[in-house]
PyMOL Python script that loads the backbone (N, CA, C, O; Angstrom):
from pymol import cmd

cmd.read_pdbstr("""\
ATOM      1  N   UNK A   1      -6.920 -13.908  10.884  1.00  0.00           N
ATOM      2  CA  UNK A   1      -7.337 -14.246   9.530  1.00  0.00           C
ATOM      3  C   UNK A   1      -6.715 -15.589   9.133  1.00  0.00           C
ATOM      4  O   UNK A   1      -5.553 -15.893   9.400  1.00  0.00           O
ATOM      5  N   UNK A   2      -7.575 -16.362   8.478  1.00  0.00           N
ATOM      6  CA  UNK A   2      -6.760 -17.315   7.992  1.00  0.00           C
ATOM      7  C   UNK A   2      -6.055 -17.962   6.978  1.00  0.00           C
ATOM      8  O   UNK A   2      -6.660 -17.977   5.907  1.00  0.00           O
ATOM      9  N   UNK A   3      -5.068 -18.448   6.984  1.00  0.00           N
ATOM     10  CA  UNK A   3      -3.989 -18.445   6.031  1.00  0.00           C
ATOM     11  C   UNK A   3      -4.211 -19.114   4.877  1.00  0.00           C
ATOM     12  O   UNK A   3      -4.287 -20.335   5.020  1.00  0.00           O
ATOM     13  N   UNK A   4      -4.375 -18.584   3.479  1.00  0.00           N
ATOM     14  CA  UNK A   4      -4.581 -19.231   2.611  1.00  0.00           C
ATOM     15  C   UNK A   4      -3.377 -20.084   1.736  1.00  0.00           C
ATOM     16  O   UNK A   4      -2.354 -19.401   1.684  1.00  0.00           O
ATOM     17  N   UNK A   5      -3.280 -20.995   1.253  1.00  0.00           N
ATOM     18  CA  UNK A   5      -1.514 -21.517   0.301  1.00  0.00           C
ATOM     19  C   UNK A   5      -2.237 -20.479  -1.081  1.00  0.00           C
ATOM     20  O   UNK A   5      -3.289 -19.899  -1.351  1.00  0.00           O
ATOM     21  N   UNK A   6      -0.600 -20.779  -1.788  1.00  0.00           N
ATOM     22  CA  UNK A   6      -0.876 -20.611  -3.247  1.00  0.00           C
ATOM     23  C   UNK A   6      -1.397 -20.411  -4.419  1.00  0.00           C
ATOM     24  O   UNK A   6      -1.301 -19.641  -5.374  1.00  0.00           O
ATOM     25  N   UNK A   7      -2.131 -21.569  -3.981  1.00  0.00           N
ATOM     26  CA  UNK A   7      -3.108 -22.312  -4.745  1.00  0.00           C
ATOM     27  C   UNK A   7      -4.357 -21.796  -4.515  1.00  0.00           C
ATOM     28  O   UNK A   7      -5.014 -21.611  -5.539  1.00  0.00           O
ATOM     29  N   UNK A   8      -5.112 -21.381  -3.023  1.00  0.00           N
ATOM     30  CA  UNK A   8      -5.867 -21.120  -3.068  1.00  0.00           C
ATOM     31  C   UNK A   8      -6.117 -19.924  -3.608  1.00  0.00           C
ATOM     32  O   UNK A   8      -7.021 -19.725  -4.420  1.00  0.00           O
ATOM     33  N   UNK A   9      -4.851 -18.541  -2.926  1.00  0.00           N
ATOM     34  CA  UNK A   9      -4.812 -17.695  -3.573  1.00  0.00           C
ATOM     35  C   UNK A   9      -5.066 -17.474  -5.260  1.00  0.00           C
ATOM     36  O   UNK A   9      -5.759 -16.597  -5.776  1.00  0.00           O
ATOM     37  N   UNK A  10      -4.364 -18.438  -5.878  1.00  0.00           N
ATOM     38  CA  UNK A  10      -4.495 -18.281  -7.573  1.00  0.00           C
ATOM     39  C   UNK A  10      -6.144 -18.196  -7.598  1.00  0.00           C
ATOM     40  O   UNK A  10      -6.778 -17.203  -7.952  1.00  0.00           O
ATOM     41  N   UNK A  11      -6.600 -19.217  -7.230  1.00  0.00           N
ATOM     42  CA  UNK A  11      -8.210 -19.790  -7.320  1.00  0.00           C
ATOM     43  C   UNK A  11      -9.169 -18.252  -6.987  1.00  0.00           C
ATOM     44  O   UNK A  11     -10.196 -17.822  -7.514  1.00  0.00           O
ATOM     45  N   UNK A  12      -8.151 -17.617  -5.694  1.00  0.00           N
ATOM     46  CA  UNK A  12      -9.309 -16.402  -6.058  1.00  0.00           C
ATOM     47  C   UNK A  12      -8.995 -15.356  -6.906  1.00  0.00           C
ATOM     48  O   UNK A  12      -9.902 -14.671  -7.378  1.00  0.00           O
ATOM     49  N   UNK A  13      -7.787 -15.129  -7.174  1.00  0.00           N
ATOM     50  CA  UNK A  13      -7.501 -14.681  -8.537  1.00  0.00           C
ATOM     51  C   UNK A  13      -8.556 -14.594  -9.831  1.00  0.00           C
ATOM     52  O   UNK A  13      -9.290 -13.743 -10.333  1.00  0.00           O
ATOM     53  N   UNK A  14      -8.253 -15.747 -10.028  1.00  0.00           N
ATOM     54  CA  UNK A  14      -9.453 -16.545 -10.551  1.00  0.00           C
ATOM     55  C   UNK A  14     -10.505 -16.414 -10.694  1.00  0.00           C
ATOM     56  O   UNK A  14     -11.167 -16.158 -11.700  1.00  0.00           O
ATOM     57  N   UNK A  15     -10.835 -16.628  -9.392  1.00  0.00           N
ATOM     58  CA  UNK A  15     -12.215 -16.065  -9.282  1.00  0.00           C
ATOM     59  C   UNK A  15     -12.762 -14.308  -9.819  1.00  0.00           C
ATOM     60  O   UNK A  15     -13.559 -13.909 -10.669  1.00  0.00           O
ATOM     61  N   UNK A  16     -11.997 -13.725  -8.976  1.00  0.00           N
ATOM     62  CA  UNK A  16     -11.906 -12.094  -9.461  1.00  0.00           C
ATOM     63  C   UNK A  16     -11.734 -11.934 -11.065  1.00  0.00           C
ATOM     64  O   UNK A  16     -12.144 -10.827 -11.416  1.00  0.00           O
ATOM     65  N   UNK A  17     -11.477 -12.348 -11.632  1.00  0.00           N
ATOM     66  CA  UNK A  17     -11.113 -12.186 -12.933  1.00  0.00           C
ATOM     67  C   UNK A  17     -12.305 -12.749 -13.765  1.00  0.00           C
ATOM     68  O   UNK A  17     -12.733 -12.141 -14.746  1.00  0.00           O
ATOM     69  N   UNK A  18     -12.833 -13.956 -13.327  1.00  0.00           N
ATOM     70  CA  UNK A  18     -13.933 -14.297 -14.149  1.00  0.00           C
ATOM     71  C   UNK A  18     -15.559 -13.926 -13.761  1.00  0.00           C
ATOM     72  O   UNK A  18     -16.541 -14.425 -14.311  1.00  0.00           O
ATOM     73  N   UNK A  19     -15.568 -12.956 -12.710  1.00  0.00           N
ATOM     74  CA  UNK A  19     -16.600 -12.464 -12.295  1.00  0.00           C
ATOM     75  C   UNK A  19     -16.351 -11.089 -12.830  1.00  0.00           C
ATOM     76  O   UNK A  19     -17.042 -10.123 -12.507  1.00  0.00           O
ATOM     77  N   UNK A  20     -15.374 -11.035 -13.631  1.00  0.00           N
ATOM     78  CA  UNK A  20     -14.948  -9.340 -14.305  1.00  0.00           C
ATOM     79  C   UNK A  20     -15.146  -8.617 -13.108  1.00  0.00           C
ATOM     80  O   UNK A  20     -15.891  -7.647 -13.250  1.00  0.00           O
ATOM     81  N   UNK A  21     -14.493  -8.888 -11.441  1.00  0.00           N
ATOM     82  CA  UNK A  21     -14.341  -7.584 -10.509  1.00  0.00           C
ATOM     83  C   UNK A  21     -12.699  -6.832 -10.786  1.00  0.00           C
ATOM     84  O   UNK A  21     -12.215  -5.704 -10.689  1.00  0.00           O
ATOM     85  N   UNK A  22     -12.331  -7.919 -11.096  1.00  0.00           N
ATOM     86  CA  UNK A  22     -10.727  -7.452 -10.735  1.00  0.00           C
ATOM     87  C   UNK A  22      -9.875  -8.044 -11.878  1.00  0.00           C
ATOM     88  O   UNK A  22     -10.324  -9.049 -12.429  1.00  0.00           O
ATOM     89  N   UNK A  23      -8.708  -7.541 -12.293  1.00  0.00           N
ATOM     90  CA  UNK A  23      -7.682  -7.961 -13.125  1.00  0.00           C
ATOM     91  C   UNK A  23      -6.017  -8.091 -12.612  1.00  0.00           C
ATOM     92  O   UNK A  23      -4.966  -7.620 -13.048  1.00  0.00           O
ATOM     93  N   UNK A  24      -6.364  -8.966 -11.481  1.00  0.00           N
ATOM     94  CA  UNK A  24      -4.967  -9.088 -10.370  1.00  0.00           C
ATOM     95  C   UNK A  24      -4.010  -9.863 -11.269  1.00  0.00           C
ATOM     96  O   UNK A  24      -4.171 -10.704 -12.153  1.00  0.00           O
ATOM     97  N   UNK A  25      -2.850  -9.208 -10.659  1.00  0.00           N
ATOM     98  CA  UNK A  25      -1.458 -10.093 -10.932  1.00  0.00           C
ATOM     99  C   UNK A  25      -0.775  -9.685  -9.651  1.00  0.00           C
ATOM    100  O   UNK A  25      -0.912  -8.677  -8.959  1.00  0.00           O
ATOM    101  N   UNK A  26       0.366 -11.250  -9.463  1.00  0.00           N
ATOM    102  CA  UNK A  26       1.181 -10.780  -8.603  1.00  0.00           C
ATOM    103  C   UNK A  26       2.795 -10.272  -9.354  1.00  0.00           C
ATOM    104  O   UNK A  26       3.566 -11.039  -9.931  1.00  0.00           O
ATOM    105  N   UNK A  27       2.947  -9.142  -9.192  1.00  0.00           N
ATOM    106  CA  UNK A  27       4.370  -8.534  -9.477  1.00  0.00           C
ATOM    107  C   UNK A  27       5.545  -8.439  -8.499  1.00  0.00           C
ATOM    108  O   UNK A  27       5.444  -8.144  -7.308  1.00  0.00           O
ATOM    109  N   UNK A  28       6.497  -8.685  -9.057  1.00  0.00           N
ATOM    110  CA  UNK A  28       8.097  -8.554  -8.398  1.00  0.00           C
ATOM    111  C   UNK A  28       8.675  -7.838 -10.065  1.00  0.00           C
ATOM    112  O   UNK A  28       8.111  -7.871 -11.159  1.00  0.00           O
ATOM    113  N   UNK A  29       9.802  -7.323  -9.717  1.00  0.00           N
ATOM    114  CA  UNK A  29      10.731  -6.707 -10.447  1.00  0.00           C
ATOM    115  C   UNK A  29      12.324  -7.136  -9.931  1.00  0.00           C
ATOM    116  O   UNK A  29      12.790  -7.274  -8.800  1.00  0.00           O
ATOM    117  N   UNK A  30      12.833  -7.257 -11.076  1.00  0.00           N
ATOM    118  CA  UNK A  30      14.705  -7.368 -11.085  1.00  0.00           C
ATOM    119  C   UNK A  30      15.191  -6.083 -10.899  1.00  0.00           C
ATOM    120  O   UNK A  30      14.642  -5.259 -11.631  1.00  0.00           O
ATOM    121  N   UNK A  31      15.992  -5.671 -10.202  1.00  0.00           N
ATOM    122  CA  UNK A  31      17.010  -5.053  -9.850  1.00  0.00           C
ATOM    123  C   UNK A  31      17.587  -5.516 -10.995  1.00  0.00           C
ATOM    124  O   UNK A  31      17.617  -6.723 -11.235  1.00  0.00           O
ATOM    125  N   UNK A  32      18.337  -4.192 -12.190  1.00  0.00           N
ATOM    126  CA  UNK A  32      19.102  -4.412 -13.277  1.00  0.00           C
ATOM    127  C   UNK A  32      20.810  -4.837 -12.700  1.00  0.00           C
ATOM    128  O   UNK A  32      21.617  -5.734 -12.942  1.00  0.00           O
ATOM    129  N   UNK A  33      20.769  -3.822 -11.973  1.00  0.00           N
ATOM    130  CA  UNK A  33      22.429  -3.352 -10.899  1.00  0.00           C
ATOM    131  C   UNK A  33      22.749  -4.796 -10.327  1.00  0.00           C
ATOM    132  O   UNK A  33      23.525  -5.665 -10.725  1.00  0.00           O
ATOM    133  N   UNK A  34      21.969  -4.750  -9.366  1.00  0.00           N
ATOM    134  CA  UNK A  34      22.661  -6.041  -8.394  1.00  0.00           C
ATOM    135  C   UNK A  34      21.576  -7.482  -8.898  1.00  0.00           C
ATOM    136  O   UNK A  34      21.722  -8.450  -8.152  1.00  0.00           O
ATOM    137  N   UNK A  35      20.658  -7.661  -9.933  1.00  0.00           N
ATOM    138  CA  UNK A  35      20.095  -8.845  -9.920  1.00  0.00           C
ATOM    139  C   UNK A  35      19.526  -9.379  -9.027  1.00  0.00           C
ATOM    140  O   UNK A  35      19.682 -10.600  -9.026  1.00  0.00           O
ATOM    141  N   UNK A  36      18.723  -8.863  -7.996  1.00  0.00           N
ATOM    142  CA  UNK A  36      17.802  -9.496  -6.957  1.00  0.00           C
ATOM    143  C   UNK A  36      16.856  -9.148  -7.729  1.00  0.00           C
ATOM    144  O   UNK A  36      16.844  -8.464  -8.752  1.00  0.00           O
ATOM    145  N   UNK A  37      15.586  -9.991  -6.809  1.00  0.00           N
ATOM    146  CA  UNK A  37      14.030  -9.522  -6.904  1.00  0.00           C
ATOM    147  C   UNK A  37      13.542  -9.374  -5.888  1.00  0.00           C
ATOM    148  O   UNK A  37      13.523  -9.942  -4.796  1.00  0.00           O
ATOM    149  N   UNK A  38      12.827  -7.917  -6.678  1.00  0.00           N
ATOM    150  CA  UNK A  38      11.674  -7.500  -5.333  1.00  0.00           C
ATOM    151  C   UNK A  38      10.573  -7.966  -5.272  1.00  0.00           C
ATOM    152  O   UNK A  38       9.940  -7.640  -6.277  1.00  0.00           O
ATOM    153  N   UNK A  39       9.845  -8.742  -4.410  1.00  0.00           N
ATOM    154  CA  UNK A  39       8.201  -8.807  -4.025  1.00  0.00           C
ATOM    155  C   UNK A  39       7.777  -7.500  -4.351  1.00  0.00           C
ATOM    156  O   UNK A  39       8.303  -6.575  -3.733  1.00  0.00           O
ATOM    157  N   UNK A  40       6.832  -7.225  -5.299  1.00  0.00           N
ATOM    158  CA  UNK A  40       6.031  -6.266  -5.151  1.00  0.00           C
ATOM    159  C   UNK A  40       4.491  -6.435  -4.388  1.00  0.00           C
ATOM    160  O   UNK A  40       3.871  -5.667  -3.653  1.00  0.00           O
ATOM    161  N   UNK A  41       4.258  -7.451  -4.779  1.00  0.00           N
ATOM    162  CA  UNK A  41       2.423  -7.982  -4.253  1.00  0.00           C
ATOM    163  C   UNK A  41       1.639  -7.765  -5.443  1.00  0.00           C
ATOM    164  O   UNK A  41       2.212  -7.755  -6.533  1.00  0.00           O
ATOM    165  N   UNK A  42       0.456  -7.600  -5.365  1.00  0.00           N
ATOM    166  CA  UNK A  42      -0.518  -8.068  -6.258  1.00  0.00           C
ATOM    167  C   UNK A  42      -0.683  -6.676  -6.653  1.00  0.00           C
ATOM    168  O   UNK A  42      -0.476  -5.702  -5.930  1.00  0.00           O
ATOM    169  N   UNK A  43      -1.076  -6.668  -7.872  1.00  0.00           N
ATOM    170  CA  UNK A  43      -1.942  -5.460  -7.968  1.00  0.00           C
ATOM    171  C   UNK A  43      -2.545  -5.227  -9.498  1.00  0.00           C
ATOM    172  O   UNK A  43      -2.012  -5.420 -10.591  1.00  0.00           O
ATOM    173  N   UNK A  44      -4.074  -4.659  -9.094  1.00  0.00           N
ATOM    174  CA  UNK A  44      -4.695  -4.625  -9.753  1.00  0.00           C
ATOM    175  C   UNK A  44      -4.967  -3.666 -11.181  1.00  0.00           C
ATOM    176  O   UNK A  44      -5.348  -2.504 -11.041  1.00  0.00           O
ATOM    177  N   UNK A  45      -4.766  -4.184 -12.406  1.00  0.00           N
ATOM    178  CA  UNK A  45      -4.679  -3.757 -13.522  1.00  0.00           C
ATOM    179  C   UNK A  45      -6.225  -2.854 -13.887  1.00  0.00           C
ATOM    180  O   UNK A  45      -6.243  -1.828 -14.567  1.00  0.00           O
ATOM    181  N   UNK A  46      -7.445  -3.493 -13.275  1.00  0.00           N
ATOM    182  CA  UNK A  46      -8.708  -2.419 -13.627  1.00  0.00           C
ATOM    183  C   UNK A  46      -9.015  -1.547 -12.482  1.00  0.00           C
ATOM    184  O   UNK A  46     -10.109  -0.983 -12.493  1.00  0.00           O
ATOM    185  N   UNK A  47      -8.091  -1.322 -11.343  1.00  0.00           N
ATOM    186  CA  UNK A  47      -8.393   0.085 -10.790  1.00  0.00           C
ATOM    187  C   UNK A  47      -7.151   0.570 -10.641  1.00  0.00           C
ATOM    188  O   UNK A  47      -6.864   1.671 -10.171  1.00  0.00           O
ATOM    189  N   UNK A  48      -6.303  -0.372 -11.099  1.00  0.00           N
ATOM    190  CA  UNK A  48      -4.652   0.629 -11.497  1.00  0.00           C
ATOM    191  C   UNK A  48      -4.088   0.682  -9.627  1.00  0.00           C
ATOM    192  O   UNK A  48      -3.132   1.298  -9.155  1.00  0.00           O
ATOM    193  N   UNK A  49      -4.910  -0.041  -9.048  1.00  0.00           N
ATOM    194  CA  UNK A  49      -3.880   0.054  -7.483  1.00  0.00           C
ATOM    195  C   UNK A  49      -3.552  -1.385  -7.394  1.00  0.00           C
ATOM    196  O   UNK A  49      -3.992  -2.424  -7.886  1.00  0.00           O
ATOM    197  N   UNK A  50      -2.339  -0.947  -6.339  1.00  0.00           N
ATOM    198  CA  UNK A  50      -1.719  -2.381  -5.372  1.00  0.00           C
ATOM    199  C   UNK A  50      -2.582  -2.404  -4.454  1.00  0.00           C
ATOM    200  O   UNK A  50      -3.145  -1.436  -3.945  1.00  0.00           O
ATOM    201  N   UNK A  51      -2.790  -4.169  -4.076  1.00  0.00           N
ATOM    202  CA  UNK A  51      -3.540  -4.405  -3.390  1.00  0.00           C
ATOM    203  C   UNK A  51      -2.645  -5.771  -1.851  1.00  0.00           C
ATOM    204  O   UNK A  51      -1.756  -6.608  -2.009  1.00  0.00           O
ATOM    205  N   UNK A  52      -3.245  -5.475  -0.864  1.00  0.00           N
ATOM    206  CA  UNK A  52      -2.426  -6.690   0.152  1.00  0.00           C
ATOM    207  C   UNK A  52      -3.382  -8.180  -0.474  1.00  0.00           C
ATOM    208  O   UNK A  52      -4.253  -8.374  -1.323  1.00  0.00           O
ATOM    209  N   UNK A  53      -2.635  -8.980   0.487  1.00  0.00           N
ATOM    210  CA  UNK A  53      -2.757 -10.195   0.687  1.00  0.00           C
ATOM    211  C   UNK A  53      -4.122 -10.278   0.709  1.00  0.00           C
ATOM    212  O   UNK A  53      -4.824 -10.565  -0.261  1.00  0.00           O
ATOM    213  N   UNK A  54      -4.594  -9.962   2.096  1.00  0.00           N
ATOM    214  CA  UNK A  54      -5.630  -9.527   3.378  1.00  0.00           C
ATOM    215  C   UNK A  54      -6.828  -9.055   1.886  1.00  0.00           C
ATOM    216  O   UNK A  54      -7.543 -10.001   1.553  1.00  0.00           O
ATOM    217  N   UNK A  55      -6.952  -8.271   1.396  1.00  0.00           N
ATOM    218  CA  UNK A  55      -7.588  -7.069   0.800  1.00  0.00           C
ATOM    219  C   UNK A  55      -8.147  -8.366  -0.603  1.00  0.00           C
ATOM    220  O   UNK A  55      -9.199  -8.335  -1.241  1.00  0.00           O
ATOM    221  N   UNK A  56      -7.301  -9.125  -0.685  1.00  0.00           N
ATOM    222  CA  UNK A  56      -7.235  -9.849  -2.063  1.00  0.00           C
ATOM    223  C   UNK A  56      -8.296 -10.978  -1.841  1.00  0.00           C
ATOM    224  O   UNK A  56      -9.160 -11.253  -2.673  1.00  0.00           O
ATOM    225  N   UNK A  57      -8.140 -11.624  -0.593  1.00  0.00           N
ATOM    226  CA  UNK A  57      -9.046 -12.919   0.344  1.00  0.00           C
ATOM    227  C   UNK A  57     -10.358 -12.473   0.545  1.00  0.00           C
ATOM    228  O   UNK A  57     -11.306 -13.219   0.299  1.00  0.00           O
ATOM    229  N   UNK A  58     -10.591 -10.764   1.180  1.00  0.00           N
ATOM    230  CA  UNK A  58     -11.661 -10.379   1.402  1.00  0.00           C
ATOM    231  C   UNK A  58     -12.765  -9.980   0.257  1.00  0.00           C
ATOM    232  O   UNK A  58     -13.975 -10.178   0.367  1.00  0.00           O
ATOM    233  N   UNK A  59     -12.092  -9.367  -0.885  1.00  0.00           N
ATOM    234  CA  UNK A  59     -12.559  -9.431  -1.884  1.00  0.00           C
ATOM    235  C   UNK A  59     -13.387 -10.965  -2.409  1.00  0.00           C
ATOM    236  O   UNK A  59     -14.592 -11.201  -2.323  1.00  0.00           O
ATOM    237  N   UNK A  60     -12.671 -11.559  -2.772  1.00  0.00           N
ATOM    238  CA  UNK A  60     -12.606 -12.819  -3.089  1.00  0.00           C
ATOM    239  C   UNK A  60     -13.996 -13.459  -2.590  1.00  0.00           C
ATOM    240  O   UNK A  60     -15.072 -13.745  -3.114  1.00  0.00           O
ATOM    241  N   UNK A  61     -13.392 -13.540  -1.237  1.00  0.00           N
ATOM    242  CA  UNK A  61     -14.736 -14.311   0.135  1.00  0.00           C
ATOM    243  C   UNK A  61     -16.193 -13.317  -0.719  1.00  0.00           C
ATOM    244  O   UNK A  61     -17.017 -13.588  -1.593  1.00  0.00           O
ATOM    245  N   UNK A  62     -15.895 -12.161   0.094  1.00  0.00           N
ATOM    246  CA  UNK A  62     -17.388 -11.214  -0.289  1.00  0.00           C
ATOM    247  C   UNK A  62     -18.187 -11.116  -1.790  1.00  0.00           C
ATOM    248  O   UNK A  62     -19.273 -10.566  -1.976  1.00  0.00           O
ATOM    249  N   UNK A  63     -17.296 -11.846  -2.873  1.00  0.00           N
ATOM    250  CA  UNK A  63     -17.899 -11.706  -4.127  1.00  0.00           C
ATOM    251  C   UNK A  63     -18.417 -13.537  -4.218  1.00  0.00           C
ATOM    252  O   UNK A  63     -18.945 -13.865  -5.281  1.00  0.00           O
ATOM    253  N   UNK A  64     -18.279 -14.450  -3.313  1.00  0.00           N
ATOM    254  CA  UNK A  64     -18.378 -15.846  -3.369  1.00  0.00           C
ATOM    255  C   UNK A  64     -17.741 -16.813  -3.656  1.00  0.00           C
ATOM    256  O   UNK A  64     -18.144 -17.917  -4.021  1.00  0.00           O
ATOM    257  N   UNK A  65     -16.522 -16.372  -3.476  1.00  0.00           N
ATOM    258  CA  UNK A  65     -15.574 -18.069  -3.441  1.00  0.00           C
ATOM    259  C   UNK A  65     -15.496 -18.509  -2.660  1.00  0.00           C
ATOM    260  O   UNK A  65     -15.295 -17.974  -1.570  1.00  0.00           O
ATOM    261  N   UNK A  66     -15.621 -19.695  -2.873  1.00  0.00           N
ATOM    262  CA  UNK A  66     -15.803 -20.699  -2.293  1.00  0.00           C
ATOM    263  C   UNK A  66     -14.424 -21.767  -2.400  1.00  0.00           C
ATOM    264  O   UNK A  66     -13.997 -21.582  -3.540  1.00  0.00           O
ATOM    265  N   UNK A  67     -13.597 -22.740  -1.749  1.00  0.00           N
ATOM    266  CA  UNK A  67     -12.605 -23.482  -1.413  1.00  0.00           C
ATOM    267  C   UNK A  67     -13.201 -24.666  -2.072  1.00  0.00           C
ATOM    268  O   UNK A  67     -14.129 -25.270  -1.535  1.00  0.00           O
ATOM    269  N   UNK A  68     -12.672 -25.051  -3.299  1.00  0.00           N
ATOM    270  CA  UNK A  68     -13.505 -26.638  -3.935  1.00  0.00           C
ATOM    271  C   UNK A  68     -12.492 -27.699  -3.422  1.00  0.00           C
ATOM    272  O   UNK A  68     -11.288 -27.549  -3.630  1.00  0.00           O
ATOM    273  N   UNK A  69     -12.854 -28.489  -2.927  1.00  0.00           N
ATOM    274  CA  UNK A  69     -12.036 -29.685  -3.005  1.00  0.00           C
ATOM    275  C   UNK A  69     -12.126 -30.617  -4.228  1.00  0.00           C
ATOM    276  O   UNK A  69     -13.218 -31.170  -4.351  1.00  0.00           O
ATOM    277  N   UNK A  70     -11.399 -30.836  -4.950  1.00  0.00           N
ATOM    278  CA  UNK A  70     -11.698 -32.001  -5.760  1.00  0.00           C
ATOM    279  C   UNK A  70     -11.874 -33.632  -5.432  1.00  0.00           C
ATOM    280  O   UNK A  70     -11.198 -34.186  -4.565  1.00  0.00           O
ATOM    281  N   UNK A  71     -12.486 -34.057  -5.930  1.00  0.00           N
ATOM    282  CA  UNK A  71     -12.265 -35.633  -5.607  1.00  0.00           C
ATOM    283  C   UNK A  71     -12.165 -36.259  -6.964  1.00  0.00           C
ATOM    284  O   UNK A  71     -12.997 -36.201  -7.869  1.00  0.00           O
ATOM    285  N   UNK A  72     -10.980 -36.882  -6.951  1.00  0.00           N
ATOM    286  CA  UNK A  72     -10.651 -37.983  -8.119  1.00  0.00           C
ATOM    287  C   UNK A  72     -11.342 -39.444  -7.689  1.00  0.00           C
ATOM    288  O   UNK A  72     -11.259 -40.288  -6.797  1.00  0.00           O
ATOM    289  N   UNK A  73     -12.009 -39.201  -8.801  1.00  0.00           N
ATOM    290  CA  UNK A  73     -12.899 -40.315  -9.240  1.00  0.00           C
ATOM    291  C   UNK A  73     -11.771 -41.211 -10.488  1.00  0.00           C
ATOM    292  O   UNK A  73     -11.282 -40.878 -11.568  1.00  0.00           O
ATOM    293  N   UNK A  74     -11.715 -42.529  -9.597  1.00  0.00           N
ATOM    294  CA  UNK A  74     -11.061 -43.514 -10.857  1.00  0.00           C
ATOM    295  C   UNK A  74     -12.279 -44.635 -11.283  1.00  0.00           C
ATOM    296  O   UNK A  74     -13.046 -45.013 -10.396  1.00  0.00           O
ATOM    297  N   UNK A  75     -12.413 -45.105 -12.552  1.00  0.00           N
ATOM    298  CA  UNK A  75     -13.410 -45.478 -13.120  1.00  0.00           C
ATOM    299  C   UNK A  75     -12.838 -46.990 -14.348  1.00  0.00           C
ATOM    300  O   UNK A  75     -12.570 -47.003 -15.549  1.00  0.00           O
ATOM    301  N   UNK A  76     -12.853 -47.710 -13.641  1.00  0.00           N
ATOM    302  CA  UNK A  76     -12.326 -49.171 -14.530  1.00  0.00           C
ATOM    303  C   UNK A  76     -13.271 -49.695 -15.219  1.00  0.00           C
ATOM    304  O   UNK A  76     -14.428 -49.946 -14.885  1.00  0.00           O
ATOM    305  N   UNK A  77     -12.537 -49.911 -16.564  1.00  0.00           N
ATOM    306  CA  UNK A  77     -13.513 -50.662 -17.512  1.00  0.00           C
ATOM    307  C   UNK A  77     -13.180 -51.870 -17.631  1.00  0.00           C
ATOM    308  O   UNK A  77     -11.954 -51.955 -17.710  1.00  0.00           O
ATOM    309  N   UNK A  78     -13.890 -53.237 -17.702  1.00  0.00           N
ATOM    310  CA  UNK A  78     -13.626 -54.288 -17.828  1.00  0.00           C
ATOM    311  C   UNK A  78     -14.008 -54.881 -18.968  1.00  0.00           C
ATOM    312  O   UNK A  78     -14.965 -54.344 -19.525  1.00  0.00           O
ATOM    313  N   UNK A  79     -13.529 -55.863 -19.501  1.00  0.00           N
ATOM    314  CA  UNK A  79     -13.702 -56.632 -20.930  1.00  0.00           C
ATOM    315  C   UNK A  79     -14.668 -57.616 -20.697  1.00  0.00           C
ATOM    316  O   UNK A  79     -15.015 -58.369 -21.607  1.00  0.00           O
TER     317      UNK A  79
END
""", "prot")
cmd.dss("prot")
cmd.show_as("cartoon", "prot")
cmd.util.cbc("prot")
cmd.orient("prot")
């Protein structure tokens, strides 16, 4: 499978959320006692389960996201 960054991940987030399939967040929790954090992973607020990585991409892909590249366009005005 291939590896998505951050970013892309958010984007299908994103995506899921504005196609009203899914209402993902990614969660971790503090340890009160010793002050670490746990990774929890993602999980979904409108079917109330945790979901993987893997599970989050496939979704994503199969409902139509798509990877945008942007291109910055610079645009000079002259006098």
């Amino acid at each position: 499978m291939k590896e998505y960054t951050d970013k892309q991940i958010n984007s299908m987030i994103l995506h899921l959320r504005l196609k009203d399939i899914a209402e993902i967040y990614y969660l971790d929790i503090k340890d009160p006692e010793t002050s670490t954090t746990h990774d929890r992973g993602f999980y979904d607020y409108k079917t109330n389960t945790w979901i993987s990585r893997k599970q989050l991409c496939a979704s994503a892909i199969e409902t139509g996201w798509k990877e945008w590249r942007w291109v910055k366009i610079m645009i000079h005005f002259t006098c």
